[in-house]
N, C-alpha and C positions, 0 to 999 in steps of 0.2 A: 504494500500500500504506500500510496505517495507521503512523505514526510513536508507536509506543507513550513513554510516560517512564519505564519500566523497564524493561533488555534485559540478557539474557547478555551478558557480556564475556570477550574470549577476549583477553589479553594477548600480545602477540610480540613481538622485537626486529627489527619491520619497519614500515614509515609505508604505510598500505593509502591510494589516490585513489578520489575517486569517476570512475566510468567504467575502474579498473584491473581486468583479471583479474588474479584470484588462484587457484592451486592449491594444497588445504593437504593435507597427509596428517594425517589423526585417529588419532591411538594413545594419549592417555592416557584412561583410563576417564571421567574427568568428563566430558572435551571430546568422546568418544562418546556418554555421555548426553545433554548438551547439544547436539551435531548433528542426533540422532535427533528430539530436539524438536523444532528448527528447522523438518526436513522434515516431519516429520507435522503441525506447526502453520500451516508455511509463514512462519516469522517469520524475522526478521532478525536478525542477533548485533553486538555492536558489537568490530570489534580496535584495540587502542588499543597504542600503541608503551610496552615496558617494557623499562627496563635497571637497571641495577647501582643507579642512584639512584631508581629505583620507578617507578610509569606515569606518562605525561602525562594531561593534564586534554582533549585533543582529541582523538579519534580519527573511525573510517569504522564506517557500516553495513555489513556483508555481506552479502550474497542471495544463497544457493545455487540456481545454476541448473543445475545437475548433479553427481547420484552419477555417479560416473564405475567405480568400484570398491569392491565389500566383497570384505575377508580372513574367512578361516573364523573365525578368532580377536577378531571385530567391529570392528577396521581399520577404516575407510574412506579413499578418496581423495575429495574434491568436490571441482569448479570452484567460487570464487565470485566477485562482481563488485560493486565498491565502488560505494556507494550515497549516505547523507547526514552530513555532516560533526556530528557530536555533540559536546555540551559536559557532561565529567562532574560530575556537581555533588554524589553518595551513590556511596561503595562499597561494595557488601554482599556479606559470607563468611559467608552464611547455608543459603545453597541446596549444591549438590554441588558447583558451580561459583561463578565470582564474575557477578555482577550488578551493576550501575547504576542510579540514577536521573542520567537523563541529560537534557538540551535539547537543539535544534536551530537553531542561530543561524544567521543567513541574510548574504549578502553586503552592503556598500553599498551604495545603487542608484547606478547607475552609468550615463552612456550610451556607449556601444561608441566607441572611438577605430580606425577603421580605420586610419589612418598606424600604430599601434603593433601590432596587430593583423600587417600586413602585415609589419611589419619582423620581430617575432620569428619569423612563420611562414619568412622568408627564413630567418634565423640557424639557425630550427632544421633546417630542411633540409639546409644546408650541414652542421649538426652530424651530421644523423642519416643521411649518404652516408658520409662518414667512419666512424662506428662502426657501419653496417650494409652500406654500399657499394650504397644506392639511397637516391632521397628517399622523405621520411614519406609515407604514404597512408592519410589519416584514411577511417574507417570512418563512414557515414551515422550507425549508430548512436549514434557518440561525439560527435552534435555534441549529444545532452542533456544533457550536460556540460560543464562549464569548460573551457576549452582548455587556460589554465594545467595544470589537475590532469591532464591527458590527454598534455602533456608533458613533467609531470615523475615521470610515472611511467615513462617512458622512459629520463629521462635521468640519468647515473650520477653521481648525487647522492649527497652523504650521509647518514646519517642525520638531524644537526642541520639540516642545509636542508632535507630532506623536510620534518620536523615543524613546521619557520619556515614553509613552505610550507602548510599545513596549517592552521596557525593563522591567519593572515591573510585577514584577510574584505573584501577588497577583488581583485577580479580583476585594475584596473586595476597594483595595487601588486604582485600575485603578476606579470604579465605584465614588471613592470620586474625584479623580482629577475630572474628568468630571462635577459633581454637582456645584463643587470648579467655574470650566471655566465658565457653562451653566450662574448661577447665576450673572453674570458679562456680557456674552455674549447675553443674550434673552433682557436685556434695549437697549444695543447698537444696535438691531437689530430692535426693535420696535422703538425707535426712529428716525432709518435709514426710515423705513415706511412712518413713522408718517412725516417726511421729504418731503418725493417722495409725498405723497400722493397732500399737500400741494402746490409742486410746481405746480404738474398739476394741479392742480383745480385752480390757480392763473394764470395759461397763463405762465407759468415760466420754461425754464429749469434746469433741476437737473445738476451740474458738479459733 
């Protein structure tokens, strides 16, 4: 699909990956205008993380690949599914909604380290049996994607890590932060277990 340098932008206080679904409910009048578009043009919208200190400069494409739901009242619900990393560089409150002029920066070429490769896919397994109680089971489809971005839209990050994540155009450097977190993350989770597990066997509730 054509990567235009002018796109709707749909701000939210969430870090959208590429390869992540997303389901959004549409209820304010602009951002119904604006979907409407999308699907009858077939284009793509950019959402870009906004808070209290204003949006960032990086955000994801969206591609709606399913109405899932319209309200009588012009509602909708869509599936969408993050697409390409963008660099905002114009914000325009010209149209009903806000717009972009935006770029598309690409990673550094890189050639694949399978030892690192291997290692985080271990860590994240062990992470993602713990907070789902099976291991990960990547989808054919997600391997057009960064693995990085494929795991960390899994895993329960926060916002400022999503966005660190997000920004960094190096796979090999996203793939260390995450080992960086996991390492840190998989005790705290096992011991959150090893917690629950205890109360209940004891008659006790967890707070």
């Amino acid at each position: 699909m054509e990567q235009p340098d002018r796109i709707p932008i749909f701000p939210l206080s969430l870090v959208l990956f590429p390869g992540m679904s997303l389901p959004l409910h549409i209820f304010e009048p602009r951002y119904k205008l604006m979907t409407q578009r999308c699907l009858a043009g077939h284009l793509r919208f950019g959402i870009i993380l906004a808070t209290e200190k204003g949006v960032a400069t990086v955000g994801t494409t969206a591609e709606i690949i399913q109405k899932v739901r319209d309200y009588p009242d012009g509602r909708m619900d869509v599936l969408t599914l993050g697409q390409s990393i963008f660099s905002l560089q114009e914000l325009f409150d010209s149209e009903e909604y806000y717009e972009a002029r935006v770029d598309y920066p690409q990673d550094s070429p890189q050639t694949e380290d399978s030892i690192q490769r291997e290692a985080l896919i271990e860590q994240f397994n062990q992470c993602h049996i713990l907070l789902f109680g099976q291991p990960w089971s990547a989808s054919p489809e997600g391997e057009l994607f960064p693995l990085s971005y494929r795991m960390s839209a899994i895993l329960p990050l926060d916002l400022v890590e999503k966005q660190q994540l997000l920004e960094t155009r190096s796979e090999r450097d996203r793939r260390a932060f995450l080992q960086e977190r996991l390492t840190r993350l998989i005790p705290q989770l096992a011991e959150r277990q090893r917690i629950r597990r205890a109360a209940g066997g004891n008659g006790h509730p967890l707070n």
